[in-house]
Structures are given as C-alpha cells and as structure tokens.
C-alpha positions in Angstrom: -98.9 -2.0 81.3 -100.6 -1.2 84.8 -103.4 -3.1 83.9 -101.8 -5.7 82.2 -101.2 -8.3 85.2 -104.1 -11.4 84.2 -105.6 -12.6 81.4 -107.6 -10.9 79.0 -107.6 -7.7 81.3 -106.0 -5.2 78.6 -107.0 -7.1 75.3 -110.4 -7.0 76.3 -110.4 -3.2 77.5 -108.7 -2.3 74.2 -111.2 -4.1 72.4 -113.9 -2.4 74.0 -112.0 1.4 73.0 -110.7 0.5 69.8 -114.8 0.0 68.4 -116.1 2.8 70.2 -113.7 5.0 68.1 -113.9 3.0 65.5 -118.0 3.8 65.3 -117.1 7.5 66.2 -115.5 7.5 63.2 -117.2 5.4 60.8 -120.4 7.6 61.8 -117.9 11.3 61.2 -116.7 9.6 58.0 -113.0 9.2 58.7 -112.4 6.1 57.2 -108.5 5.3 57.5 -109.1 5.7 61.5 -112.0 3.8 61.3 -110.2 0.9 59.4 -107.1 1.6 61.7 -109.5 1.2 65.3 -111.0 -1.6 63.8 -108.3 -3.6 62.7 -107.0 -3.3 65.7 -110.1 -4.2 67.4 -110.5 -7.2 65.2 -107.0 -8.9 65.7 -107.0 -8.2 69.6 -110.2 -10.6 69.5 -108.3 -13.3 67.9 -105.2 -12.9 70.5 -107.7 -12.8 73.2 -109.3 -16.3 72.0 -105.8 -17.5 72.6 -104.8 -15.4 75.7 -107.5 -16.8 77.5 -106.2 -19.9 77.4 -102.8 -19.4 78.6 -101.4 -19.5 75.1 -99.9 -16.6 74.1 -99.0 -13.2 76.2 -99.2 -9.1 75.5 -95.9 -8.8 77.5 -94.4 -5.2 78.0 -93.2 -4.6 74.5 -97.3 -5.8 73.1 -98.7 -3.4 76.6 -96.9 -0.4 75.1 -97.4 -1.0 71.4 -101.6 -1.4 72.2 -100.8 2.0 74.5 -99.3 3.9 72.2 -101.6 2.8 68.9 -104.9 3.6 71.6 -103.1 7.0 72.4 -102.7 7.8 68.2 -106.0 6.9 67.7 -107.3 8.9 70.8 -105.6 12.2 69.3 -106.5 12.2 65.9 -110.0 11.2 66.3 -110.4 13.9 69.3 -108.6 16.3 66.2 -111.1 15.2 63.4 -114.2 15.0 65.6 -114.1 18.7 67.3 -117.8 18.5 68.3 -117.2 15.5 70.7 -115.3 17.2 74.1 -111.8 16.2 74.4 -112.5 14.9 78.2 -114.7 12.3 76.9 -111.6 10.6 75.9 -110.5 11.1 78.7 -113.6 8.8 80.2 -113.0 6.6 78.1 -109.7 6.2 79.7 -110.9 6.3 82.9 -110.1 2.7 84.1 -106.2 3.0 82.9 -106.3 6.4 84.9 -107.7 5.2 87.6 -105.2 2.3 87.6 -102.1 4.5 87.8 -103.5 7.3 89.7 -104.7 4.6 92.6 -101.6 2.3 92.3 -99.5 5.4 92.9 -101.4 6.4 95.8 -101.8 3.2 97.6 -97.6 2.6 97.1 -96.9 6.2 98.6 -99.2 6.0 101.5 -97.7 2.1 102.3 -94.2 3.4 101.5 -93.2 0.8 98.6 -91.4 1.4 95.7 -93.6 2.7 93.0 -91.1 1.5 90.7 -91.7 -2.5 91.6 -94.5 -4.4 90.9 -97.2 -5.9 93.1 -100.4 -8.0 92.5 -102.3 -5.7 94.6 -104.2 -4.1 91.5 -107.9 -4.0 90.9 -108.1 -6.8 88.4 -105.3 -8.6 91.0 -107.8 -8.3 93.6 -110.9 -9.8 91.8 -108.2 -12.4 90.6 -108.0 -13.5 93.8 -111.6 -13.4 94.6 -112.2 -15.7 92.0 -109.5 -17.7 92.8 -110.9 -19.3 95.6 -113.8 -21.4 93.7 -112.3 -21.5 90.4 -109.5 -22.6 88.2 -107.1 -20.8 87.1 -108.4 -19.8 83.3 -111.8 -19.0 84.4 -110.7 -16.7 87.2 -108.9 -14.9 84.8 -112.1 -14.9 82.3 -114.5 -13.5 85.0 -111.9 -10.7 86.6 -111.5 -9.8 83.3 -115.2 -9.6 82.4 -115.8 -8.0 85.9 -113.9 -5.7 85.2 -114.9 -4.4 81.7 -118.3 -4.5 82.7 -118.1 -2.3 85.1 -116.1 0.1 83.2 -118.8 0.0 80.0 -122.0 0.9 83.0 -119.8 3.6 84.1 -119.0 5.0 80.7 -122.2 4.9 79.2 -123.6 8.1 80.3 -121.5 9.8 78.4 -123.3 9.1 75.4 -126.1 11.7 76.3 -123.3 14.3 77.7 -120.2 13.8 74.8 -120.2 18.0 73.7 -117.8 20.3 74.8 -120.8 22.4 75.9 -121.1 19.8 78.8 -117.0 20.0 80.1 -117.9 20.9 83.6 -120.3 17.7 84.4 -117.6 15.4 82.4 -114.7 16.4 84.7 -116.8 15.7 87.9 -118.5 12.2 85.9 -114.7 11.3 85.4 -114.6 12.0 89.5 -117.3 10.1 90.4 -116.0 7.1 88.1 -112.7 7.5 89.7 -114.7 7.4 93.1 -116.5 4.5 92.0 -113.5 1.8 91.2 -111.8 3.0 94.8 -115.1 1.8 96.3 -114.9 -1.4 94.5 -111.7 -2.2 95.5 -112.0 -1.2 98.6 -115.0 -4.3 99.4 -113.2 -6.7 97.1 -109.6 -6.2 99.1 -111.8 -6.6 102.5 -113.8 -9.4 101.1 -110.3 -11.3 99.8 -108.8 -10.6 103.4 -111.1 -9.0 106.5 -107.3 -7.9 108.2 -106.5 -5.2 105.9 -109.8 -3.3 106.5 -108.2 -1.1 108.8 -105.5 0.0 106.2 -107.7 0.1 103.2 -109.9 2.2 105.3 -107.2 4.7 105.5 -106.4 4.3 101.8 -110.1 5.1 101.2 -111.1 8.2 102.8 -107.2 10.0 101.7 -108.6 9.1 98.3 -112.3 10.5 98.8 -110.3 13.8 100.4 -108.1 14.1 97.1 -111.2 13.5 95.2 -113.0 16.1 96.9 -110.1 18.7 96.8 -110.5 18.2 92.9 -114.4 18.5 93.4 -113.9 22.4 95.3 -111.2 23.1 92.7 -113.6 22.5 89.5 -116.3 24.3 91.1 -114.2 27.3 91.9 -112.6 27.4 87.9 -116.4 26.1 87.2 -117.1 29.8 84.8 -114.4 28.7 82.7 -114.9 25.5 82.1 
C-alpha cells in the first residue's frame, strides 16, 4: 500500500515479481505456482493498460489483496525451490522494504504521524519531478517506469549470486540497494525543491549510520551466515 500513491507504481512492480517467480517456477517444475504468478502477472497488465489512463484504481482493499497473493507466492516458492536462498526474496522485495523502512524513518526524525499519509514517497517525489514538463498521465507513466527500472538494474545481480551458499554478500547487496534508493531520493527531493537540502541532508547521513550499524553487525555474525 506504501507504494501505492500514482499510477502504475505497484501494478507495474508486481508485474515485474509475479514473472520472475513465475520463470523460477516454470524452470523448477512447479506448475500450479507457475500458473498462479502468471495469471496474476497477466491480468495486472490488463489493469495497468487501464490504470494508466486514470480509469480504474488498486485502492487499499486491491494494494493488500496483490500483497498478500505476492507474500503466498513468495513463501511457497522459497519452500519448493530450497536451492535458491531465502534472502533473494527478500531482494526481490527490496523496493517495498525500502519504502517502509525509509518512510518510517523520515516521519520519526520530522516528528509526523507515521500513521497519516504524505506524498513525500519515492515515486511522490519523481511524480513531482515530472510534473513540471508534463501532464498529468505521462508523469505518472515515467515515475512509474523510473522507478521499476531502477529496481530491475539493482536486482539483476542476483542472478549470478541466488544460493544459499552466498547469504553473507546477499544481506550486504540488499544494504547497498537499500543505500542506493536513499541516494536517489535524496537528489530527486533537492532537485524538486533546493530548500530542503539542509533537512534531507540530515535524513541522509542518519540513514547511511543505520545502514552501516547493520554493515558491522553482519560482519561480526559473518561465520554464521
């Protein structure tokens, strides 16, 4: 639901998940989840044709039914596939993550409810960008788009790395990934209004200090991992 505040944002994301599990599975043989991921895969195109165009809406009720079918899919192929890491999923997942993890943080440090929602998200943010040379359907399209293409450069490491021989580096990948979308946001909040630079500043570097914490704590637990 976090990243469900324009356009296209979340049916696009899903779409992108739902047929990498779905060729996870089709390529492990599991064919009920690999008809279920890609079911779902194919009528989220079809309600993004229409999204897009300021027809139709996911709401909260369609945010937390695509949620919880993308968190039953996530489990039981994870359970069926036992040679592909659990934490890969968890990459895969990375942009929603980020989304919540950073929204929290960013609320707490400017004392707001967390509770009440804002347009200060990372898709709200390229939203605006956009905004300012473009309509209102094609700023959508191209944060949306932004966005997702971003998150599918970042992922696709993990295609050489996806064994649970390989934990360690996919915990600090998720990290960096993590590190990566703060970045992001930090130049596209700055570009949309030079002002805030001194707060997002501030907002940065907490987040690079919890990042790093993480970072020492992994490499002290790193035998175990």
């Amino acid at each position: 639901n976090f990243i469900d505040g324009i356009n296209g944002n979340l049916p696009l994301h899903a779409i992108i998940i739902f047929i990498i599990l779905s060729m996870i599975n089709y390529f492990n043989y599991n064919e009920f989840l690999f008809e279920l991921t890609l079911s779902n895969a194919l009528i989220l195109i079809v309600f993004l044709f229409f999204n897009l165009r300021n027809k139709i809406f996911l709401g909260d009720n369609g945010s937390y039914v695509i949620g919880a079918v993308l968190g039953y899919s996530f489990i039981e192929t994870s359970n069926l596939n036992s040679e592909i890491s659990p934490i890969v999923y968890v990459i895969l997942s990375s942009y929603i993550l980020f989304d919540i993890y950073f929204s929290s943080l960013r609320r707490l440090i400017s004392r707001k409810s967390s509770v009440i929602a804002d347009f200060n998200h990372l898709h709200s943010e390229f939203y605006k960008f956009f905004q300012k040379k473009n309509d209102l359907i094609l700023s959508h399209i191209l944060s949306s788009l932004s966005i997702n293409l971003i998150y599918l450069i970042l992922i696709f490491p993990i295609i050489f790395f996806f064994d649970s021989t390989h934990i360690s580096f996919q915990l600090k990948y998720l990290l960096f990934i993590i590190a990566i979308f703060t970045t992001i946001y930090f130049f596209i909040v700055i570009a949309n209004s030079k002002n805030s630079f001194k707060e997002n500043i501030r907002l940065l570097l907490i987040n690079y200090f919890i990042l790093f914490l993480l970072f020492l704590i992994m490499q002290v637990f790193k035998s175990s991992l």
